[in-house]
TORKOL-4160 file (C-alpha; in steps of 0.2 Angstrom, whole numbers, padded with zeros to 4 digits, m for minus):
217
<pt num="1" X="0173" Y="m0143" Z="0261"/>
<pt num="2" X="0181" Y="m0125" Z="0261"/>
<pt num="3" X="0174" Y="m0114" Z="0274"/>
<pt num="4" X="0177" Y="m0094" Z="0275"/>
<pt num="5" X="0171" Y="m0083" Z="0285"/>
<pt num="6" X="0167" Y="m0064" Z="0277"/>
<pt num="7" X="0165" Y="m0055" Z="0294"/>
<pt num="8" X="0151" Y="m0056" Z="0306"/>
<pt num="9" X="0138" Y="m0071" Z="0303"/>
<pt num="10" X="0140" Y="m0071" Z="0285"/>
<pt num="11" X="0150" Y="m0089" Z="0279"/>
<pt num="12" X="0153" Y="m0096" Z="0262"/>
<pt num="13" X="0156" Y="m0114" Z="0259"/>
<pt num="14" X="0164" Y="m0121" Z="0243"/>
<pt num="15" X="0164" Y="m0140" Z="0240"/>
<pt num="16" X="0167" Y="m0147" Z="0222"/>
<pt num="17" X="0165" Y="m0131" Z="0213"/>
<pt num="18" X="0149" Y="m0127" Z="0220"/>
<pt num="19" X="0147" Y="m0111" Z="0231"/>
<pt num="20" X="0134" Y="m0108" Z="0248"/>
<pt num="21" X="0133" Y="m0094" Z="0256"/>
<pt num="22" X="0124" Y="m0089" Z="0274"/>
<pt num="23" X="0117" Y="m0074" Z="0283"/>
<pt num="24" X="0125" Y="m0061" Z="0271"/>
<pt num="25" X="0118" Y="m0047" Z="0282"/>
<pt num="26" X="0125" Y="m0026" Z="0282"/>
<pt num="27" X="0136" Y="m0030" Z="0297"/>
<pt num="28" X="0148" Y="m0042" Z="0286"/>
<pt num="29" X="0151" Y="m0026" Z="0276"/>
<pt num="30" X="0149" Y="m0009" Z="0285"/>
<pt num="31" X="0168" Y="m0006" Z="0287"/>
<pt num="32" X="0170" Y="m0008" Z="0269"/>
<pt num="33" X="0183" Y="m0019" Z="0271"/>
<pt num="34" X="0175" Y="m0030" Z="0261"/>
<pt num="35" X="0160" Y="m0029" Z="0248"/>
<pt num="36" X="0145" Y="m0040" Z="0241"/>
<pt num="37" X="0152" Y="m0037" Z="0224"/>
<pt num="38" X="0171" Y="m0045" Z="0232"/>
<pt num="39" X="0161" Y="m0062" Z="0237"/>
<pt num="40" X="0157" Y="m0067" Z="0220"/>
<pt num="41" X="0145" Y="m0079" Z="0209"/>
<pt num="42" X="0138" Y="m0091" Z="0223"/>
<pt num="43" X="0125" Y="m0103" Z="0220"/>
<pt num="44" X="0117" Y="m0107" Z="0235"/>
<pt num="45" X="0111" Y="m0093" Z="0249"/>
<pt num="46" X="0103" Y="m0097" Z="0264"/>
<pt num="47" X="0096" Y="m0083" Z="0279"/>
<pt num="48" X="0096" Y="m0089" Z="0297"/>
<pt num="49" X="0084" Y="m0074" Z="0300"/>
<pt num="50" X="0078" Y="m0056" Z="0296"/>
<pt num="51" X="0088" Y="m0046" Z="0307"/>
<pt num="52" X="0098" Y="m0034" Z="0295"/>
<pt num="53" X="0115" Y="m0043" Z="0302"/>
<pt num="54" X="0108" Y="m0058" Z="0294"/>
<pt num="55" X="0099" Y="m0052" Z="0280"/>
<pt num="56" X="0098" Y="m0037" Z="0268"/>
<pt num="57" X="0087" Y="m0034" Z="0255"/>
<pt num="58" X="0099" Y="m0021" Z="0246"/>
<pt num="59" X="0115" Y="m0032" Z="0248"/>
<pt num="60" X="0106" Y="m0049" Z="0244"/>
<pt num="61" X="0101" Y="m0040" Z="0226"/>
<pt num="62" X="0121" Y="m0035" Z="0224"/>
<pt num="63" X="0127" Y="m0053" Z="0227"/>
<pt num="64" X="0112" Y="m0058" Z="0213"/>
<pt num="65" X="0120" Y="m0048" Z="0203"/>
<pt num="66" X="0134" Y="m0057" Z="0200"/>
<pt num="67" X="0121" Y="m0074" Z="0198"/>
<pt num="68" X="0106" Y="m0080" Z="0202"/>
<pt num="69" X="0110" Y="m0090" Z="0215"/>
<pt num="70" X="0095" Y="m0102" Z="0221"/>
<pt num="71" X="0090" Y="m0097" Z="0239"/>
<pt num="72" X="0081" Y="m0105" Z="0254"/>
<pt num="73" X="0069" Y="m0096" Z="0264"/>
<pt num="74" X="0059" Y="m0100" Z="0278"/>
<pt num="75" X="0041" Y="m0091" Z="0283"/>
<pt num="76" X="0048" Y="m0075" Z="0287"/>
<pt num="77" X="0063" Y="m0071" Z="0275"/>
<pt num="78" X="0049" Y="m0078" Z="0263"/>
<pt num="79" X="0038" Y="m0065" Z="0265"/>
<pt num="80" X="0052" Y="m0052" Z="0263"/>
<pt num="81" X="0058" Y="m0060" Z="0247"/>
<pt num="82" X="0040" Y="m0058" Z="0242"/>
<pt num="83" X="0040" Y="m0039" Z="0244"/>
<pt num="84" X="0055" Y="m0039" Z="0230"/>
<pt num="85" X="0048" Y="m0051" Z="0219"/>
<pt num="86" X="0066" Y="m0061" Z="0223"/>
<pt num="87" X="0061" Y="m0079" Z="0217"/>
<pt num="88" X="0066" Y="m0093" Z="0232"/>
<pt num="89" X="0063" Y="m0110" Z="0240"/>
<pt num="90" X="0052" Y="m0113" Z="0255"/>
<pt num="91" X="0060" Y="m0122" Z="0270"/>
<pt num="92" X="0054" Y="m0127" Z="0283"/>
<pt num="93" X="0062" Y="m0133" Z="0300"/>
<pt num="94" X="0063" Y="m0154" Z="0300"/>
<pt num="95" X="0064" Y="m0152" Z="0283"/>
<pt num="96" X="0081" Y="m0159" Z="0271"/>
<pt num="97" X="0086" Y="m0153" Z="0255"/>
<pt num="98" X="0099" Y="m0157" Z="0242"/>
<pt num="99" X="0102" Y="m0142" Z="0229"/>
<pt num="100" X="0116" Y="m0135" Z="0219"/>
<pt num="101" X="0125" Y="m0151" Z="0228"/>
<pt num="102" X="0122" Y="m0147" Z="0246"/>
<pt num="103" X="0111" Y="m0157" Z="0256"/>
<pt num="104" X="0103" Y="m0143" Z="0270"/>
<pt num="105" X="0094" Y="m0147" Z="0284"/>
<pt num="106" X="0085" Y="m0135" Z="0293"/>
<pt num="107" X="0084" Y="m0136" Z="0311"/>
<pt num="108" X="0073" Y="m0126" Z="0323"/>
<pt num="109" X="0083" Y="m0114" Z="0333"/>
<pt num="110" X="0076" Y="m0101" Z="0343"/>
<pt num="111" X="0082" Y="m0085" Z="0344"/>
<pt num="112" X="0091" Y="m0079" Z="0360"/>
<pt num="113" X="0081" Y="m0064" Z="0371"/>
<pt num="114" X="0080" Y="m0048" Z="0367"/>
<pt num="115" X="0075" Y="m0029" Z="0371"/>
<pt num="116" X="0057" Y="m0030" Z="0360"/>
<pt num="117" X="0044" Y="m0042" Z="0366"/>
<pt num="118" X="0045" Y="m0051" Z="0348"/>
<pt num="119" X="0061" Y="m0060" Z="0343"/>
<pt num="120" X="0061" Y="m0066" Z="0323"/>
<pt num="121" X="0059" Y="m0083" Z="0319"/>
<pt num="122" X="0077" Y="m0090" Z="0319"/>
<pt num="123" X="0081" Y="m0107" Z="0309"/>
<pt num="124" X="0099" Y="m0116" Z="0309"/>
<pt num="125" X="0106" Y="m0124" Z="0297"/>
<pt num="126" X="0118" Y="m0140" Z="0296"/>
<pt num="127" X="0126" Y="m0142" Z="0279"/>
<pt num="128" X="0130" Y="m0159" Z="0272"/>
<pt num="129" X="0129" Y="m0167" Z="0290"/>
<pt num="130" X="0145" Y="m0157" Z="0292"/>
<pt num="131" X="0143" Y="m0139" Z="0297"/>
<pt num="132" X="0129" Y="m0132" Z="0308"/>
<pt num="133" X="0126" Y="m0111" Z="0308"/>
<pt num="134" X="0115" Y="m0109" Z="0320"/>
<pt num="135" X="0108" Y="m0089" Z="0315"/>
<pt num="136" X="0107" Y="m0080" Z="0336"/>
<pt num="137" X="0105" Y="m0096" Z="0345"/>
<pt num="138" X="0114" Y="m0103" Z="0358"/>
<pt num="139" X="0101" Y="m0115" Z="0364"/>
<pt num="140" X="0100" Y="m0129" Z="0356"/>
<pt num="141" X="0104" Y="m0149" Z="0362"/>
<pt num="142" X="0107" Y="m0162" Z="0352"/>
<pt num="143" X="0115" Y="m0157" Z="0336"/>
<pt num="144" X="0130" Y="m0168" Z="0328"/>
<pt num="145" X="0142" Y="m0157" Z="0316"/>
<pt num="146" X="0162" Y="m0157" Z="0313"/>
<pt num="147" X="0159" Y="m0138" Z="0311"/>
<pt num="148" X="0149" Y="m0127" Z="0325"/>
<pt num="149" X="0150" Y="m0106" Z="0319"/>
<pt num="150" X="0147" Y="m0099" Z="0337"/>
<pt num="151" X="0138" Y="m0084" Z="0339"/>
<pt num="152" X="0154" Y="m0077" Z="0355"/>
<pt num="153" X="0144" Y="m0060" Z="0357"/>
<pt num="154" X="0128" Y="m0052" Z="0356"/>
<pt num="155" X="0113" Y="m0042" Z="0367"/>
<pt num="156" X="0103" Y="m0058" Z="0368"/>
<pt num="157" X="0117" Y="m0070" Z="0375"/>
<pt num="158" X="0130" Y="m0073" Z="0388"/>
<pt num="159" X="0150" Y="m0081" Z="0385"/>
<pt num="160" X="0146" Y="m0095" Z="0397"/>
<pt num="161" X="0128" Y="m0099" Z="0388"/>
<pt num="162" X="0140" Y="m0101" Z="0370"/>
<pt num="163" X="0152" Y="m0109" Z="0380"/>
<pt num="164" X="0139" Y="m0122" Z="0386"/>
<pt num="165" X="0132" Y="m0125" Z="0368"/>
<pt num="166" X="0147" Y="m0131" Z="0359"/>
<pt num="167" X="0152" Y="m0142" Z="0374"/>
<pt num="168" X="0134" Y="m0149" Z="0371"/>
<pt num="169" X="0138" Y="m0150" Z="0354"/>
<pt num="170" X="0155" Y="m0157" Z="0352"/>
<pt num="171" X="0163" Y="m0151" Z="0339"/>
<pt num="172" X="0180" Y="m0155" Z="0332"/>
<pt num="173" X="0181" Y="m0135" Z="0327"/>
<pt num="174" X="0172" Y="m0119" Z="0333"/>
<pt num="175" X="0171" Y="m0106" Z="0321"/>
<pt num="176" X="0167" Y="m0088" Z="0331"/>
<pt num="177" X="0152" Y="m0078" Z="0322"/>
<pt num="178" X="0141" Y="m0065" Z="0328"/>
<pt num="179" X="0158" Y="m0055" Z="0332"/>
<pt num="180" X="0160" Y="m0037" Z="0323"/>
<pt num="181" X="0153" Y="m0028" Z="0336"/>
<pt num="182" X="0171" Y="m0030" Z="0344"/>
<pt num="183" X="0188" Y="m0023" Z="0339"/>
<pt num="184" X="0206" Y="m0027" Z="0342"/>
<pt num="185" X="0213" Y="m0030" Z="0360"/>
<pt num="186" X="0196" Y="m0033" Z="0366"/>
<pt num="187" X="0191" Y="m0046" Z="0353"/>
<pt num="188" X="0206" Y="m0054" Z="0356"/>
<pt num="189" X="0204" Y="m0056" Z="0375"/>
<pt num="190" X="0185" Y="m0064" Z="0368"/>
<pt num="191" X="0192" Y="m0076" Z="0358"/>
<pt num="192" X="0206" Y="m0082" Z="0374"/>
<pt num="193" X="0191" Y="m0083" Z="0384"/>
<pt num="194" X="0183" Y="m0095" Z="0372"/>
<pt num="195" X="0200" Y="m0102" Z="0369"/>
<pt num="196" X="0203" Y="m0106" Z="0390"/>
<pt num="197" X="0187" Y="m0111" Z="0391"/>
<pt num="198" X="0188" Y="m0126" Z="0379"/>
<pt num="199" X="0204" Y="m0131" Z="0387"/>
<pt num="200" X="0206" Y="m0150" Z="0390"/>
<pt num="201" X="0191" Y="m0155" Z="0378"/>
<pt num="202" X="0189" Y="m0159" Z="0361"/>
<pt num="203" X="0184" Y="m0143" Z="0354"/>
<pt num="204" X="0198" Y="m0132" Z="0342"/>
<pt num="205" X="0192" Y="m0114" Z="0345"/>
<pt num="206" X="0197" Y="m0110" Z="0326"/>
<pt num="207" X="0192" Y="m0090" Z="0323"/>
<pt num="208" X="0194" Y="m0085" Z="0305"/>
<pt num="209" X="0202" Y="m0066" Z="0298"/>
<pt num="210" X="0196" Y="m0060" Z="0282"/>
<pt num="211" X="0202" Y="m0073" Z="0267"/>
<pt num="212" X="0207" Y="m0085" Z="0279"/>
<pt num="213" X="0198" Y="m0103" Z="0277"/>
<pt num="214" X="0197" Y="m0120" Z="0285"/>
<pt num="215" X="0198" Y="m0135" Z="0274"/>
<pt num="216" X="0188" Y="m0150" Z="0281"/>
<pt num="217" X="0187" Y="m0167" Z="0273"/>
């Protein structure tokens, strides 16, 4: 499996010619250094949730453009899809699915607090037993993957709160997502915060520039 990462939460995996891609959301490609268009054909797209840095309507349909990829939705991307009349597959969390030669599991996850009473509906999503996205959660027990993408920033969570997840977790890597709201020296102090704070454990904190990719067997 070939994992990049395409800036903020959005990730695309490859593996034997097939493509998926998660949470392709307006953050992943404000600063234009990157567009929907620069992805290319994918075949698979899943949505962790509805917040705009996780899913956009107007960017989902450019990435469509370039095919049809299949896409998994749960209750609440489901309903959005609907507006559009963008044809998808229900999800639910528990449930397991092999399509376009990924087998994805969908996991319960809820989102972290935030300013409005009503957080969205939040499902993770652990790919081929292998790599686990887990949308804006940081709360979750009990979850076996090689691959964690760890949400490092964000209003509704703290460092030491992600730092206590993937020790829960036990990756072999920690991919950082969740992480355009930062720039430059300060993202680089975050990631040696994340990096000190996995010292003497198991746990490769492994961030990813643009066109940079991890390859996992």
């Amino acid at each position: 499996m070939l994992i990049k990462k395409f800036l903020h939460s959005c990730i695309l995996l490859e593996e034997d010619g097939k493509r998926l891609l998660i949470d392709p959301g307006d953050m992943s490609f404000f600063e234009k250094s990157i567009s929907p268009e620069d992805i290319g054909a994918v075949d698979l797209i899943v949505f962790t949730h509805r917040h705009r840095d996780h899913f956009d309507p107007d960017i989902l349909s450019r990435i469509l453009a370039a095919k049809q990829a299949k896409i998994l939705a749960h209750v609440e991307i489901s309903e959005k899809l609907k507006e559009s009349g963008v044809p998808h597959i229900a999800i639910v969390a528990g449930e397991k699915k092999t399509i376009e030669g990924f087998t994805v599991e969908a996991v319960e996850a809820p989102h972290g607090p935030g300013a409005k009473a009503v957080v969205p509906y939040n499902l993770g999503f652990r790919i081929d037993g292998t790599f686990f996205h887990p949308g804006d959660c940081v709360s979750l027990e009990n979850i076996e993957t090689k691959v964690l993408a760890l949400p490092v920033i964000g209003s509704w969570m703290r460092f030491p709160e992600a730092v206590l997840f993937a020790k829960r977790v036990k990756p072999q890597y920690a991919i950082p997502i969740h992480d355009v709201f930062i720039k430059d020296a300060f993202l680089d102090r975050v990631y040696d915060y994340y990096r000190e704070a996995f010292e003497g454990t198991s746990i490769s904190f492994h961030p990813l520039a643009l066109g940079e990719s991890l390859e996992i067997s």
